[in-house]
N, CA, C and O atoms as a Tripos MOL2 file, in Angstrom:
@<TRIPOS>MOLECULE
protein
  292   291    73     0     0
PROTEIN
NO_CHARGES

@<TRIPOS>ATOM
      1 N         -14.6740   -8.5510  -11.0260 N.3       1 UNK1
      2 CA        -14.8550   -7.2370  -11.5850 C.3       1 UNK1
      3 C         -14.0480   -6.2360  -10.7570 C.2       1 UNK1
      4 O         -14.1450   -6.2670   -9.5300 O.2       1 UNK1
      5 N         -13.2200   -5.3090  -11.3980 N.am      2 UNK2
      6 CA        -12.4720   -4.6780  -10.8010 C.3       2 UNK2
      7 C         -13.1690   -3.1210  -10.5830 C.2       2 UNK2
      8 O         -13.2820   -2.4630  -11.6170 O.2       2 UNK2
      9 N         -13.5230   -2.6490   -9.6270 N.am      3 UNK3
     10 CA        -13.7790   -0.9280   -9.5520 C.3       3 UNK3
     11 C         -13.0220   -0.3220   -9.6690 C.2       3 UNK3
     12 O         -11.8210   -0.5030   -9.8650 O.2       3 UNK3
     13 N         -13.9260    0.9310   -9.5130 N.am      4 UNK4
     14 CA        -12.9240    2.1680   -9.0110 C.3       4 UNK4
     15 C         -11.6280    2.4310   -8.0990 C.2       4 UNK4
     16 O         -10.4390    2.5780   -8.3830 O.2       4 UNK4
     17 N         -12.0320    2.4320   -7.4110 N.am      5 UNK5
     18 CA        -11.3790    2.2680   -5.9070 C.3       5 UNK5
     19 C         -10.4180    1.3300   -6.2330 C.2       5 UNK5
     20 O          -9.2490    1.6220   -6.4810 O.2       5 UNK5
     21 N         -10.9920   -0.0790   -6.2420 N.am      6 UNK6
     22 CA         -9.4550   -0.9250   -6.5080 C.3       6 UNK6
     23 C          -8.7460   -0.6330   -7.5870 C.2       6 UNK6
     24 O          -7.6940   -1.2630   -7.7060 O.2       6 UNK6
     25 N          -9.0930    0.3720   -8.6590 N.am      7 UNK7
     26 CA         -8.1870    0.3390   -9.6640 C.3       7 UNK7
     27 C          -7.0500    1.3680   -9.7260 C.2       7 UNK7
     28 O          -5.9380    1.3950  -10.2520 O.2       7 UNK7
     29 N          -8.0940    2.5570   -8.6530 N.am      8 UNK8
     30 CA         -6.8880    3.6440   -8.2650 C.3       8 UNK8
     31 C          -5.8060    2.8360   -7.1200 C.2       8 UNK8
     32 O          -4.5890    3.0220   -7.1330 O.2       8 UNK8
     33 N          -6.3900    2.0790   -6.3220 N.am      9 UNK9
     34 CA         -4.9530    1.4960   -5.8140 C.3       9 UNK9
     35 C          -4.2490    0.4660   -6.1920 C.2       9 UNK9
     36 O          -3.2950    0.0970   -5.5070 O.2       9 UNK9
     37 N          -4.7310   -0.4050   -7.7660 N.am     10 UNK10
     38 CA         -3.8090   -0.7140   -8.1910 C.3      10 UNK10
     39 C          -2.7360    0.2630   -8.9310 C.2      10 UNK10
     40 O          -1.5280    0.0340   -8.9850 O.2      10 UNK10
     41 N          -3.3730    1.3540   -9.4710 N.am     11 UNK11
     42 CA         -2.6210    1.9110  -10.0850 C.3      11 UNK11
     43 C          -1.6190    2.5530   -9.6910 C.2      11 UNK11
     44 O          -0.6320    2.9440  -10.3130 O.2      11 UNK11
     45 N          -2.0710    2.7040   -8.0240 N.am     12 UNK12
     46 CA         -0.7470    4.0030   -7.0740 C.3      12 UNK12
     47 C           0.0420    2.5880   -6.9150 C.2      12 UNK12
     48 O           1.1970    2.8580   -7.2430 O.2      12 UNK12
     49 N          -0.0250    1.2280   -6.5740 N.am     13 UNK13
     50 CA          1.1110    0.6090   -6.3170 C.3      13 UNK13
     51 C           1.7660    0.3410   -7.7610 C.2      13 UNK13
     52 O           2.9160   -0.0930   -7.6970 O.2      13 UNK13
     53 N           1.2680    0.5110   -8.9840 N.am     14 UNK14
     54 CA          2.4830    0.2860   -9.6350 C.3      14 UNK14
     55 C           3.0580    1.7770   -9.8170 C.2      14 UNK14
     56 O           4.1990    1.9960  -10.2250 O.2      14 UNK14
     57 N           2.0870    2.8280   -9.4490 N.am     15 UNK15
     58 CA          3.6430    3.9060   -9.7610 C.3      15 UNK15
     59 C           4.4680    4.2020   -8.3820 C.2      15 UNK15
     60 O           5.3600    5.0450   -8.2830 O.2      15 UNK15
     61 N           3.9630    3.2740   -7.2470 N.am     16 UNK16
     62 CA          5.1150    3.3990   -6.3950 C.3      16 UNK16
     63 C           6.3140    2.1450   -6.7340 C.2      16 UNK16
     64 O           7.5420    2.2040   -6.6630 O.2      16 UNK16
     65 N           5.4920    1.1210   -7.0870 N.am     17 UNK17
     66 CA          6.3480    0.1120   -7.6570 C.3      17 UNK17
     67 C           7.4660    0.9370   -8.6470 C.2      17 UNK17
     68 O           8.4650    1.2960   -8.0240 O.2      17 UNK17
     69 N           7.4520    1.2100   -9.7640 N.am     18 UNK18
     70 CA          8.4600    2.1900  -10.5680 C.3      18 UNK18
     71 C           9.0890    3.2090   -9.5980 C.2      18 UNK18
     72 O          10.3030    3.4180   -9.5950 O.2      18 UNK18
     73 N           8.4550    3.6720   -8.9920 N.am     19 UNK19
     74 CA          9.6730    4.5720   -8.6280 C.3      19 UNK19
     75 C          10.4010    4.0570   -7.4270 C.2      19 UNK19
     76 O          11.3390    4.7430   -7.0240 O.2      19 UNK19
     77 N          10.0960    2.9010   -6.7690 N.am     20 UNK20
     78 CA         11.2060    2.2080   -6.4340 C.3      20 UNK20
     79 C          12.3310    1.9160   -6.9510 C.2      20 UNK20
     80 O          13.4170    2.2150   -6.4540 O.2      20 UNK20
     81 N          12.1150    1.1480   -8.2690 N.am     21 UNK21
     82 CA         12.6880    0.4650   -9.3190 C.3      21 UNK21
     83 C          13.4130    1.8090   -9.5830 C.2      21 UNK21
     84 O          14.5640    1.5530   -9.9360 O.2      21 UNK21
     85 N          13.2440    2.7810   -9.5570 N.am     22 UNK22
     86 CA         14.1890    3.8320   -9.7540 C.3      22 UNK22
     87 C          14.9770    4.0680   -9.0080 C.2      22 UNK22
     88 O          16.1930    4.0090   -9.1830 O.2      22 UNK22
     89 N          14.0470    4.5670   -7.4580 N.am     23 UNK23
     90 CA         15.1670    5.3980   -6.6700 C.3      23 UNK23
     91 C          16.1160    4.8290   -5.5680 C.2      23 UNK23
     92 O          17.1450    5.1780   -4.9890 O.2      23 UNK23
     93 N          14.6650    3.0690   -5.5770 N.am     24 UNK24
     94 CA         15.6570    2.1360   -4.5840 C.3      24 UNK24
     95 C          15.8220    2.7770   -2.8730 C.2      24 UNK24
     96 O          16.7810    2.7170   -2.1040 O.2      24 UNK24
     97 N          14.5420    3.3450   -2.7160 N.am     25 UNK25
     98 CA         14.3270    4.2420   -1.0740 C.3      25 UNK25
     99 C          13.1720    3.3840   -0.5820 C.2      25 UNK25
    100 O          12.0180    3.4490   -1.0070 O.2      25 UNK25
    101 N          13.6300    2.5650    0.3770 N.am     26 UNK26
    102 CA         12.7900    1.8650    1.1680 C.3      26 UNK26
    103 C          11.8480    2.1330    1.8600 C.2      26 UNK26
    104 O          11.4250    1.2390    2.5920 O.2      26 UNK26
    105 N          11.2060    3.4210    1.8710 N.am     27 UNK27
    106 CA          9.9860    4.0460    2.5410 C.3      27 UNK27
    107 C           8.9880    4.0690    1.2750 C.2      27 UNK27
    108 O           8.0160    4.7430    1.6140 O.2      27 UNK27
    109 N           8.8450    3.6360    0.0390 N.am     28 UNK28
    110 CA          8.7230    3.3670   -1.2580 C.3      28 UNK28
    111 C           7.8010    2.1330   -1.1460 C.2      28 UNK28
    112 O           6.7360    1.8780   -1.7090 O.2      28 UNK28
    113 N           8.6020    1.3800   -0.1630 N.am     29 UNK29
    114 CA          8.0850   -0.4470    0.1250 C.3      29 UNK29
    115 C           7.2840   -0.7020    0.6960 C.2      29 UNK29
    116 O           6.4930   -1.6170    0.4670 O.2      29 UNK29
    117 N           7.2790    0.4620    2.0970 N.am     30 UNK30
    118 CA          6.0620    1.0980    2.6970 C.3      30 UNK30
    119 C           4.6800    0.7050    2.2030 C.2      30 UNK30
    120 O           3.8290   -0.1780    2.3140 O.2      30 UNK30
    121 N           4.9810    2.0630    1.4840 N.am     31 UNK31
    122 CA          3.9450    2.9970    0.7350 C.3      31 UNK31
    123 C           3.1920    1.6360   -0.3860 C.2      31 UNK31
    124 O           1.9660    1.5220   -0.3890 O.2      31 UNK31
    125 N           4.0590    0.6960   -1.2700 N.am     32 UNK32
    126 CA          3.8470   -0.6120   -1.7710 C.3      32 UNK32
    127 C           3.2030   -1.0340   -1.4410 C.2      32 UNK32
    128 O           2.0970   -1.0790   -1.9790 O.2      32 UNK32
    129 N           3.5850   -1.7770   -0.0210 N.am     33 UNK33
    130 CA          2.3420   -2.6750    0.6140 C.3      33 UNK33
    131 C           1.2000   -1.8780    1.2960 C.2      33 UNK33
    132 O           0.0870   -2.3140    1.5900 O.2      33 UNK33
    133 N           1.6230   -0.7860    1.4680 N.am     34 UNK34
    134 CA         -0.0230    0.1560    2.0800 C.3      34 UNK34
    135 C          -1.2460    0.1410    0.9020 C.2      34 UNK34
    136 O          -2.4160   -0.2380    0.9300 O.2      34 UNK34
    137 N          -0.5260    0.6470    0.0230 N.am     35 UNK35
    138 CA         -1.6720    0.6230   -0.8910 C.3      35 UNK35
    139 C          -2.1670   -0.7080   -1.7250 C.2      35 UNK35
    140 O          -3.2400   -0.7070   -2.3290 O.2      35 UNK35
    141 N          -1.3340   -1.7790   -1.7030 N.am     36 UNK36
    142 CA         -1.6410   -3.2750   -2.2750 C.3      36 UNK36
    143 C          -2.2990   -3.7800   -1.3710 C.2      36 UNK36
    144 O          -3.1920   -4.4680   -1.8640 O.2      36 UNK36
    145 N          -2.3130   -3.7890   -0.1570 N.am     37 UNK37
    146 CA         -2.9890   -4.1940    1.2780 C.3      37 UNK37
    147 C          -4.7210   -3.6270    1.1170 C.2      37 UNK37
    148 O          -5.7630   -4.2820    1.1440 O.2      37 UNK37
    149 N          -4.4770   -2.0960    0.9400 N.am     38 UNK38
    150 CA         -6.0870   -1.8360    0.0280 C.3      38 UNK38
    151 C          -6.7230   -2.7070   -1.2170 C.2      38 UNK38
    152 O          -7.7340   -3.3400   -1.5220 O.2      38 UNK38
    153 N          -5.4760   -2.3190   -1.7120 N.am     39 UNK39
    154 CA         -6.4700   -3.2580   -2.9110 C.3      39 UNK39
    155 C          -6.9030   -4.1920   -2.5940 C.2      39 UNK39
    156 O          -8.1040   -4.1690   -2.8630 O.2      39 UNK39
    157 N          -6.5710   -5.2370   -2.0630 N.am     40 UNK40
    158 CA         -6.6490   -6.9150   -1.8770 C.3      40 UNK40
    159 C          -7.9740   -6.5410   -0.7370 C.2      40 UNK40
    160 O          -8.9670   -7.2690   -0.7350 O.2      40 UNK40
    161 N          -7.9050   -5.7040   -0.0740 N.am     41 UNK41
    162 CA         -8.7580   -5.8370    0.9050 C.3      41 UNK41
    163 C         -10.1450   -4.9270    0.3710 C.2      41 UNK41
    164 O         -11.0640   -4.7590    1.1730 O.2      41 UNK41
    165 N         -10.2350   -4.3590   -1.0130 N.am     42 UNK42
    166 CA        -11.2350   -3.7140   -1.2280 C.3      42 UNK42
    167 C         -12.0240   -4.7110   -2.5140 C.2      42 UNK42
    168 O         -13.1230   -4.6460   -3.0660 O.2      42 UNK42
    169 N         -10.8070   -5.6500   -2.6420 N.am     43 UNK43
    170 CA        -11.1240   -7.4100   -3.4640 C.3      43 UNK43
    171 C         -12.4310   -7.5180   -3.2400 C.2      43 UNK43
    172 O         -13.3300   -7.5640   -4.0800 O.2      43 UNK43
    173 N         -12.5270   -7.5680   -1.7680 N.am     44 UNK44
    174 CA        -12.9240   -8.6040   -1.2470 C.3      44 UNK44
    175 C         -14.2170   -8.2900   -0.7590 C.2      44 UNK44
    176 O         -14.4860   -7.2180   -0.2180 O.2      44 UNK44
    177 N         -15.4060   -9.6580   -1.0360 N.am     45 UNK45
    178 CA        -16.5900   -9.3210   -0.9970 C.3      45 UNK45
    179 C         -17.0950   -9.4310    0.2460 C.2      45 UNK45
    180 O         -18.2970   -9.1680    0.2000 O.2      45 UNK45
    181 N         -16.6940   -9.7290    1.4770 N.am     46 UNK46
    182 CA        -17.4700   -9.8720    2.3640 C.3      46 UNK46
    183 C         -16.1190   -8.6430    3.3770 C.2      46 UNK46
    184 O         -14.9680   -8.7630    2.9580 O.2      46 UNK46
    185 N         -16.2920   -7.7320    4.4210 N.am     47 UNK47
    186 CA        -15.7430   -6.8650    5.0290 C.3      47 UNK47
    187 C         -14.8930   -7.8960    6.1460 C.2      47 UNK47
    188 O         -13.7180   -7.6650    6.4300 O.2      47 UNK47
    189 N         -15.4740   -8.7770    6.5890 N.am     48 UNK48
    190 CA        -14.7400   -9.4540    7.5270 C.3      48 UNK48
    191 C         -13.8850  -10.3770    7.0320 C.2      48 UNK48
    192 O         -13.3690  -11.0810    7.9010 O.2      48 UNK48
    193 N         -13.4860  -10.6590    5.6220 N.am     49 UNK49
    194 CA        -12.5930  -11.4610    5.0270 C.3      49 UNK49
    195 C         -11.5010  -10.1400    4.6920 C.2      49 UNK49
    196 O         -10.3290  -10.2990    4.3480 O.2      49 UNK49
    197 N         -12.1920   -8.7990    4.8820 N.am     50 UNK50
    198 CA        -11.1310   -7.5410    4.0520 C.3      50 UNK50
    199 C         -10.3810   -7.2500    5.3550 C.2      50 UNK50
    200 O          -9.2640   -6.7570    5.1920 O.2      50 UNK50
    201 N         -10.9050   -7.5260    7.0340 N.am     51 UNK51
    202 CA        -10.4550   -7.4440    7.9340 C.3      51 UNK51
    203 C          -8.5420   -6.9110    8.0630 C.2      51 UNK51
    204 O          -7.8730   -5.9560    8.4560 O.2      51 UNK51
    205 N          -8.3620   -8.2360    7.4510 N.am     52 UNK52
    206 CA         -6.8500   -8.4760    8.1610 C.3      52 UNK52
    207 C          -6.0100   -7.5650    6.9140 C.2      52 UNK52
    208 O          -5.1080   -6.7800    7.2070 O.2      52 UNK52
    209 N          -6.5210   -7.8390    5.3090 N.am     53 UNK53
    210 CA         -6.1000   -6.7720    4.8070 C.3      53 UNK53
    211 C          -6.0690   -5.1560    5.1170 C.2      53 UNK53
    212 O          -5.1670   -4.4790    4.6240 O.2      53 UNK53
    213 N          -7.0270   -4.5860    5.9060 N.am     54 UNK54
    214 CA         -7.1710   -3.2860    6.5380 C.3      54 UNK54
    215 C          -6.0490   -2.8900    7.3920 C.2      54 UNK54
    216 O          -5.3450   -1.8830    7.4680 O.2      54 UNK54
    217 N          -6.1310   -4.3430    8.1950 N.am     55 UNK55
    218 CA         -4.9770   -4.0630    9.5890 C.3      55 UNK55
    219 C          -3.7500   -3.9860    9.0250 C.2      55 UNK55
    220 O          -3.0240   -3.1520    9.5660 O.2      55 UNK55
    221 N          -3.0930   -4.8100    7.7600 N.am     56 UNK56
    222 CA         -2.2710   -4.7700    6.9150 C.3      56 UNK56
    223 C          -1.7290   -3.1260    6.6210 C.2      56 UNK56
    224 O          -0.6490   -2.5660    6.8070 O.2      56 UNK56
    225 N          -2.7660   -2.7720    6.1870 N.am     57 UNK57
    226 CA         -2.8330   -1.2850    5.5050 C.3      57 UNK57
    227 C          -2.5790   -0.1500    6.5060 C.2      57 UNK57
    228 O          -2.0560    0.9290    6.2270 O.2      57 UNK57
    229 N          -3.0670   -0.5830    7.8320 N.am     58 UNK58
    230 CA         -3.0270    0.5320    8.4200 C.3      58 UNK58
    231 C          -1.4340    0.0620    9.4000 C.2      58 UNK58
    232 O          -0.7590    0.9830    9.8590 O.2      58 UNK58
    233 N          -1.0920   -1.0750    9.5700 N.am     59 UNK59
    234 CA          0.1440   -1.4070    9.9770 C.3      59 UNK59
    235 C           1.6040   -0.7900    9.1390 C.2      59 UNK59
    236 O           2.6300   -0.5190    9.7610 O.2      59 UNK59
    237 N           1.4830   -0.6490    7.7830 N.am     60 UNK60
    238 CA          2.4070   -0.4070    6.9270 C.3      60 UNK60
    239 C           2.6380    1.6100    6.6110 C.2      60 UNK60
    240 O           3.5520    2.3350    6.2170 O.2      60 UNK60
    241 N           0.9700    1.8250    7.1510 N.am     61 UNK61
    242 CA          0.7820    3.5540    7.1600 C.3      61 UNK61
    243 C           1.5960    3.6120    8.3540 C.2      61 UNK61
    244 O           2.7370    3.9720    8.0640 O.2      61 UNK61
    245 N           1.4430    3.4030    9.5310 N.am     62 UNK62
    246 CA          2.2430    3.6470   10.5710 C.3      62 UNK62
    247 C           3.9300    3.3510   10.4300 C.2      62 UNK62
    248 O           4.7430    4.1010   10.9720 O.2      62 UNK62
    249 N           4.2690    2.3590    9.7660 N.am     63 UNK63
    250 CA          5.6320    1.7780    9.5330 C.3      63 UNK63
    251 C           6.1500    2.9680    8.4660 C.2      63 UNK63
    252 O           7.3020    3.3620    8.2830 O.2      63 UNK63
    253 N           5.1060    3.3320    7.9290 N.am     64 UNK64
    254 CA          5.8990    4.9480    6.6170 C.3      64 UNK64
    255 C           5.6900    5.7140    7.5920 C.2      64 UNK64
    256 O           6.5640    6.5510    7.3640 O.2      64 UNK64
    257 N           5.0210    6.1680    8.8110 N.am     65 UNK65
    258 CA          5.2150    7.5750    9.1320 C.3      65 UNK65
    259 C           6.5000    7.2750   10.0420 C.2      65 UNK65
    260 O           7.3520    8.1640   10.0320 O.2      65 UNK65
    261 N           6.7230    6.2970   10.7210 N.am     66 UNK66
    262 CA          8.2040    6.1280   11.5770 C.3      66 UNK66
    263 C           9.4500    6.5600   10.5990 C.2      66 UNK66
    264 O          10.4430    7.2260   10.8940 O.2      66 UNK66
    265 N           9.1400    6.0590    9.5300 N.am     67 UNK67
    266 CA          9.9570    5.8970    7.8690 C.3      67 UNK67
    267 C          10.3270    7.1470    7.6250 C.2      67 UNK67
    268 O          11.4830    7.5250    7.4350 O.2      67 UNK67
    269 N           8.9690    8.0610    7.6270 N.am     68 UNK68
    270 CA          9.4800    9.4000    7.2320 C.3      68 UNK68
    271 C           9.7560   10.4150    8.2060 C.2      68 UNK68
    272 O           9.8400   11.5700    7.7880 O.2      68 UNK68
    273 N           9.9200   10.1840    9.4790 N.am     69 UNK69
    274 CA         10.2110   11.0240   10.6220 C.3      69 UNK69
    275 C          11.7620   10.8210   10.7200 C.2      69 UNK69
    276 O          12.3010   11.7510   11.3200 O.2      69 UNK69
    277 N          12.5570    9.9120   10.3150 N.am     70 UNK70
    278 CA         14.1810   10.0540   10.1560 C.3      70 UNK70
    279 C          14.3140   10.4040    8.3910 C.2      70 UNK70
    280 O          13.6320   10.4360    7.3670 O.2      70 UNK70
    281 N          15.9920   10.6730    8.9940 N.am     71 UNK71
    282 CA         16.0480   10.9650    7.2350 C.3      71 UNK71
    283 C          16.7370   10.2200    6.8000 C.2      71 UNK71
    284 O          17.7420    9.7180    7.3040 O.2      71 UNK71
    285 N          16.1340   10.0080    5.4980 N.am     72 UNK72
    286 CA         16.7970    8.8400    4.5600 C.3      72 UNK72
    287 C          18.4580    9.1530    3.9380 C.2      72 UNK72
    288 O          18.9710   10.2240    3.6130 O.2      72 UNK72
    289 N          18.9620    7.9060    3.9340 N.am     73 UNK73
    290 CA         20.5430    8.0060    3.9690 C.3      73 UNK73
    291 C          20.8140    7.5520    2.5780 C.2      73 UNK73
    292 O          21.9720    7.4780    2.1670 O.2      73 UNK73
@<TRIPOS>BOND
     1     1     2 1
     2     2     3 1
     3     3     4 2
     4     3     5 am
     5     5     6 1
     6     6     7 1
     7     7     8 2
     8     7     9 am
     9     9    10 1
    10    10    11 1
    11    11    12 2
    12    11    13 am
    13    13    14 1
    14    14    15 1
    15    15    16 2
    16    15    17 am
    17    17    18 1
    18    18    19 1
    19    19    20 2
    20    19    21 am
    21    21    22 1
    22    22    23 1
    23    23    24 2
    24    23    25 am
    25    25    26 1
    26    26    27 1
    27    27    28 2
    28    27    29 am
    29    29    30 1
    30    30    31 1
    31    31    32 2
    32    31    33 am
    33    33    34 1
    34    34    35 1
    35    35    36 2
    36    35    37 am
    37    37    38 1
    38    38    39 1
    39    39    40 2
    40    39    41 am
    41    41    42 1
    42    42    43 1
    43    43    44 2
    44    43    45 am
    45    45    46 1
    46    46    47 1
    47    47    48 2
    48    47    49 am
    49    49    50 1
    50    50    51 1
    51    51    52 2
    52    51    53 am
    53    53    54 1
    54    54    55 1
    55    55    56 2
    56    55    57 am
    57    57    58 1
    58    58    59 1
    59    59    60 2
    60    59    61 am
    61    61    62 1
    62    62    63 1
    63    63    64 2
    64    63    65 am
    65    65    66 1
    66    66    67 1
    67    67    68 2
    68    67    69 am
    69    69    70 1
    70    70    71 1
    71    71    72 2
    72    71    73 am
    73    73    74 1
    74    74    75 1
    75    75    76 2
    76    75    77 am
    77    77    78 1
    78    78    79 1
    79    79    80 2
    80    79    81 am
    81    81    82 1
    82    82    83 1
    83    83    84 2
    84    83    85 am
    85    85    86 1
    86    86    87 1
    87    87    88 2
    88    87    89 am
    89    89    90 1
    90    90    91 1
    91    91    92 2
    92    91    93 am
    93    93    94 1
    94    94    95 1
    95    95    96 2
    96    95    97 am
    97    97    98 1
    98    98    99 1
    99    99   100 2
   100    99   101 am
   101   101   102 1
   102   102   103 1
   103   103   104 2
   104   103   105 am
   105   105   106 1
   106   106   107 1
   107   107   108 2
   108   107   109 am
   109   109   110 1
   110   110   111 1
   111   111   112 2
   112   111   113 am
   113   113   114 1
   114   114   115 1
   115   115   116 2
   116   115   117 am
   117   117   118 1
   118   118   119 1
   119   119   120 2
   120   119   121 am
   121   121   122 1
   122   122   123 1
   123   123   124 2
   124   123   125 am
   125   125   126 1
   126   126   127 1
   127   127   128 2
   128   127   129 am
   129   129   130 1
   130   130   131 1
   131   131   132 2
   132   131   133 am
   133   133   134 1
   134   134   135 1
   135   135   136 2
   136   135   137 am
   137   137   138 1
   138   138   139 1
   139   139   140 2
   140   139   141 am
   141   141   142 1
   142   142   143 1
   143   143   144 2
   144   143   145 am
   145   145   146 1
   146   146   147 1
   147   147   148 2
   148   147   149 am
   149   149   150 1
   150   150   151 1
   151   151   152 2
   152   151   153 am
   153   153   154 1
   154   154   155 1
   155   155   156 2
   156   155   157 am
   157   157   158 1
   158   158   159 1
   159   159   160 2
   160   159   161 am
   161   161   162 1
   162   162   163 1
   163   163   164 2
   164   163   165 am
   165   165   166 1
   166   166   167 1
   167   167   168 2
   168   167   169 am
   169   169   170 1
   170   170   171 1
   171   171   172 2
   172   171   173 am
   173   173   174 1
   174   174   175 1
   175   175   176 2
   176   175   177 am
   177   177   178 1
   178   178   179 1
   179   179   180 2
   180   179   181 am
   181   181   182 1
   182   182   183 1
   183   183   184 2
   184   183   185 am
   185   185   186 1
   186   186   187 1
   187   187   188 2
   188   187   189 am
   189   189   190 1
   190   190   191 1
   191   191   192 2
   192   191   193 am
   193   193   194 1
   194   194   195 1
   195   195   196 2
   196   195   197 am
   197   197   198 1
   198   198   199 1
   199   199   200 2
   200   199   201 am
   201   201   202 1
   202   202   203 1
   203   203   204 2
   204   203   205 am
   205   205   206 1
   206   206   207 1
   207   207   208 2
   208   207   209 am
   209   209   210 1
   210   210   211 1
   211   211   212 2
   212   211   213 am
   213   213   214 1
   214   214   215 1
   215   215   216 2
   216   215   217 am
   217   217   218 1
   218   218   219 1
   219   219   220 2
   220   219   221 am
   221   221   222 1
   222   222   223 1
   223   223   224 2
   224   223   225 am
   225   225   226 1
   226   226   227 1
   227   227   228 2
   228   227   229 am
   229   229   230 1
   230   230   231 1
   231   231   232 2
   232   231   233 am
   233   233   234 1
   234   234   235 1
   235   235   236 2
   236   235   237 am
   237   237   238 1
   238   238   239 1
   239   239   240 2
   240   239   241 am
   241   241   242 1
   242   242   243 1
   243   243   244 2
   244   243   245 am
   245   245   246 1
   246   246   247 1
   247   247   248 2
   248   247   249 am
   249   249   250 1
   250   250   251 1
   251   251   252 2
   252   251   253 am
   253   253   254 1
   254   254   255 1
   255   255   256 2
   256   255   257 am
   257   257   258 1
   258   258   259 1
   259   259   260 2
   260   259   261 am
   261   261   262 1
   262   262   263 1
   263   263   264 2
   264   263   265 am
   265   265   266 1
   266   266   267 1
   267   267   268 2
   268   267   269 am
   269   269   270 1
   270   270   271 1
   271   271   272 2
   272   271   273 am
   273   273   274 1
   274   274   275 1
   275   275   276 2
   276   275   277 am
   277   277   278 1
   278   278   279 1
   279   279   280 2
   280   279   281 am
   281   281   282 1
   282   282   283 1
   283   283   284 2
   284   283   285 am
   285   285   286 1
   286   286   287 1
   287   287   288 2
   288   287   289 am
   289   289   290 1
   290   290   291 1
   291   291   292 2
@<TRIPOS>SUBSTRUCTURE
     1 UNK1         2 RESIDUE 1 A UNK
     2 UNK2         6 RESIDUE 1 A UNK
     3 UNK3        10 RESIDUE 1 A UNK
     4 UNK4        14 RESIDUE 1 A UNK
     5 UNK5        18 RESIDUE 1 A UNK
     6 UNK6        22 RESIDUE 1 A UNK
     7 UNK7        26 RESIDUE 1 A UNK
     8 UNK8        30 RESIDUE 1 A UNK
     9 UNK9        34 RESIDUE 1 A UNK
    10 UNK10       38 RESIDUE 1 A UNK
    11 UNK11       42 RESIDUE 1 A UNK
    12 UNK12       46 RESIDUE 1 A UNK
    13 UNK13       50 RESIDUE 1 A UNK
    14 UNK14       54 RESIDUE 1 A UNK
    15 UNK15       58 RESIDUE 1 A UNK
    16 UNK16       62 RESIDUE 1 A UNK
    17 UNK17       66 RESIDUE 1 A UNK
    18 UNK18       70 RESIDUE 1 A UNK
    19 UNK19       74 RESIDUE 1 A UNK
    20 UNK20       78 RESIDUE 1 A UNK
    21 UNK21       82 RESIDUE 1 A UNK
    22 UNK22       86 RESIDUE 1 A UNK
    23 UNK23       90 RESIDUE 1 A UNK
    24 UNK24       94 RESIDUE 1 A UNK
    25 UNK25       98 RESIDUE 1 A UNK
    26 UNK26      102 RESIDUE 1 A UNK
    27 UNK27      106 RESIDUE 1 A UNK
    28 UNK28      110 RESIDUE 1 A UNK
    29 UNK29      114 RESIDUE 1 A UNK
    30 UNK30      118 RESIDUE 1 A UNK
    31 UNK31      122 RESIDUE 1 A UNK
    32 UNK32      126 RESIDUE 1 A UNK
    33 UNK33      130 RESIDUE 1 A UNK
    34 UNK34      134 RESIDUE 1 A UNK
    35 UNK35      138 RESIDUE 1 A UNK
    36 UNK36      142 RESIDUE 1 A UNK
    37 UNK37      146 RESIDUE 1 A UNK
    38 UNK38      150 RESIDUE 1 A UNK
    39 UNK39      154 RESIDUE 1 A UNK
    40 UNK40      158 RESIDUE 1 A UNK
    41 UNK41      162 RESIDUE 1 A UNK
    42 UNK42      166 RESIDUE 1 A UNK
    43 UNK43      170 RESIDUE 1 A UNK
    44 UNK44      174 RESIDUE 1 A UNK
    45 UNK45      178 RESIDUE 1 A UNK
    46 UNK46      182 RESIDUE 1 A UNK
    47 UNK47      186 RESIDUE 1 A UNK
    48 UNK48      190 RESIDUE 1 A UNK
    49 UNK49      194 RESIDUE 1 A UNK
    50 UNK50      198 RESIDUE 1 A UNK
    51 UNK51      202 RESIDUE 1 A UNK
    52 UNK52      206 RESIDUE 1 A UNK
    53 UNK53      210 RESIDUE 1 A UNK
    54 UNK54      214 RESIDUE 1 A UNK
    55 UNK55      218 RESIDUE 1 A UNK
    56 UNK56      222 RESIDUE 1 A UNK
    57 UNK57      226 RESIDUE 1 A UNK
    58 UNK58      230 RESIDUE 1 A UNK
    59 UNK59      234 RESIDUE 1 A UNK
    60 UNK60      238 RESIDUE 1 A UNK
    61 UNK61      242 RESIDUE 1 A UNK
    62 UNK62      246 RESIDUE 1 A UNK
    63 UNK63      250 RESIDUE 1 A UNK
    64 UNK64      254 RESIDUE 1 A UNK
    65 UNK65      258 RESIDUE 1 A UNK
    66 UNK66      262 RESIDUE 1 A UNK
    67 UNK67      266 RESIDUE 1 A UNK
    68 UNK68      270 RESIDUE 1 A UNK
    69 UNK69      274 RESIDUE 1 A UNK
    70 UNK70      278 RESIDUE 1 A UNK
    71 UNK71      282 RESIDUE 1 A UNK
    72 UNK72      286 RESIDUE 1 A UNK
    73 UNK73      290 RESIDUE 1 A UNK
């Protein structure tokens, strides 16, 4: 059964998915796996199986803010 929550972050990775597919800006890919890393990890029924998905999520938030502190070429 899919919720709330997981459905708003399926839904932000496919409109970051598209606008990849558009603009082709790799801080995009980021933002992709940050929010797919939620989903998968908000899947999931027990918190210590959502563990490594979290660390996922919060590994890829840090990898977009390095991302967006230079400027894209």
């Amino acid at each position: 059964m899919i919720f709330s929550l997981q459905s708003f972050y399926v839904a932000a990775s496919v409109a970051a998915l598209i606008q990849w597919l558009r603009l082709r800006d790799g801080r995009l890919l980021a933002l992709l796996l940050l929010f797919l890393s939620l989903a998968v990890a908000h899947h999931q029924q027990d918190w210590y199986a959502a563990r490594p998905y979290h660390f996922a999520a919060g590994l890829a938030g840090l990898v977009l803010l390095v991302m967006l502190g230079r400027p894209s070429r």
